[in-house]
C-alpha positions, 0 to 999 in steps of 0.5 A, spaced: 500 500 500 502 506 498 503 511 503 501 519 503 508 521 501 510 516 496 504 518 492 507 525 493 513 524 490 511 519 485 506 525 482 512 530 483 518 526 480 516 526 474 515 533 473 522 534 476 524 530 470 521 533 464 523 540 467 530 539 469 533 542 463 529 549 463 531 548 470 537 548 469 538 553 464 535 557 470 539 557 474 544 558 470 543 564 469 545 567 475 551 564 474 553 570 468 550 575 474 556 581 477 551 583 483 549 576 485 554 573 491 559 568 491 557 564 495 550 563 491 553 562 485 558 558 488 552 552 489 549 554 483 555 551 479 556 546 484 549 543 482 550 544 475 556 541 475 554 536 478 550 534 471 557 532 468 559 528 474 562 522 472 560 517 477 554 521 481 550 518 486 545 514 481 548 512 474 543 517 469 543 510 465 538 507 470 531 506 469 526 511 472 533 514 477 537 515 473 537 523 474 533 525 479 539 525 483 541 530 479 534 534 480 535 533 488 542 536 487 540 542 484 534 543 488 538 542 494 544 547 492 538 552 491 536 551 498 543 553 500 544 560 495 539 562 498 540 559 505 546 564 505 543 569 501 537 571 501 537 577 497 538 573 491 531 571 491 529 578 487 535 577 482 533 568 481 527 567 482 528 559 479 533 558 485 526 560 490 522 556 486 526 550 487 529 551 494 521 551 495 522 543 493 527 541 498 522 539 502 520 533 500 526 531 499 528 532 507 521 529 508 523 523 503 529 521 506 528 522 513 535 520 517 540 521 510 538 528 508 543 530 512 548 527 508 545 529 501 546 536 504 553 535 506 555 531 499 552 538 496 556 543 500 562 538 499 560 539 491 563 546 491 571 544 493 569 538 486 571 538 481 567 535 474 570 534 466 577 536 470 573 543 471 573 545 478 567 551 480 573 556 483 575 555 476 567 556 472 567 562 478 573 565 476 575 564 470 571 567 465 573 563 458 572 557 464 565 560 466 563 561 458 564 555 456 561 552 462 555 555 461 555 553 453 556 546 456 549 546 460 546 550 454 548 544 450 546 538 456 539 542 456 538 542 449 540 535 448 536 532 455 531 527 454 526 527 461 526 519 462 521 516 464 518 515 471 513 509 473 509 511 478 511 505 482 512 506 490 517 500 488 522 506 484 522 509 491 525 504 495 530 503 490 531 511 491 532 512 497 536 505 498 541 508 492 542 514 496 542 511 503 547 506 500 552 511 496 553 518 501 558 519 504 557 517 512 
């Protein structure tokens, strides 16, 4: 029988799927800004680089999973921009309506969220493609050609399917509690 929540979240991620690209995009945005903070968009590039990890949580080739770790990822580094920048509300109101959905992800996994968060707070000393987010932030060719790469990721991200089965949601929650870090 499925719960209350599992029912929230399989309505949800299917829609954090098929809208990760414009998601992405969005916040992308701030990262061409003069005005936003460092730090803000210091998350910003963590989460979007983290489209282009390699080895991340759960491989973008599974069925169904494959990158709603990367919809977290990038809901959770918008809660953090604006968990130390609140004023950067009014300059990106994607980060704001994205934050917004970290919610679920805390109420969905309970214990662990603590874990996902310092794995994304740990996403801004990383590095992925042998680019690192000091460089995307301080270098302006890295920054441009980076941003041309989400552009590109974006255009060319097809949203995976997602079965409404509580069954994909033991299966995320037991991929995430088995690869973060302790």
């Amino acid at each position: 029988m499925t719960t209350e929540l599992e029912t929230r979240c399989l309505n949800t991620f299917p829609e954090w799927l098929r809208t990760l690209a414009a998601d992405a995009d969005d916040v992308a945005k701030l990262l061409s800004s003069t005005t936003a903070p460092v730090s803000a968009r210091r998350y910003v590039a963590a989460g979007l680089n983290y489209l282009f990890k390699s080895l991340d949580l759960i491989p973008d080739g599974i069925e169904d999973l494959g990158f709603l770790d990367d919809a977290f990822v990038l809901r959770i580094a918008a809660a953090l921009a604006l968990d130390e920048n609140p004023s950067v509300r009014a300059e990106a109101p994607a980060l704001h309506r994205l934050a917004a959905d970290k919610a679920l992800i805390v109420e969905l996994l309970g214990k662990d969220y603590g874990r996902l968060e310092r794995y994304v707070r740990d996403l801004t000393r990383g590095a992925a493609r042998g680019r690192t987010v000091d460089e995307i932030l301080e270098d302006d060719g890295t920054r441009t050609a980076f941003l041309n790469e989400v552009a590109g990721w974006a255009q060319s991200y097809q949203a995976p399917s997602f079965s409404r089965d509580e069954k994909n949601i033991v299966k995320l929650q037991s991929f995430l509690s088995a690869k973060l870090p302790a």
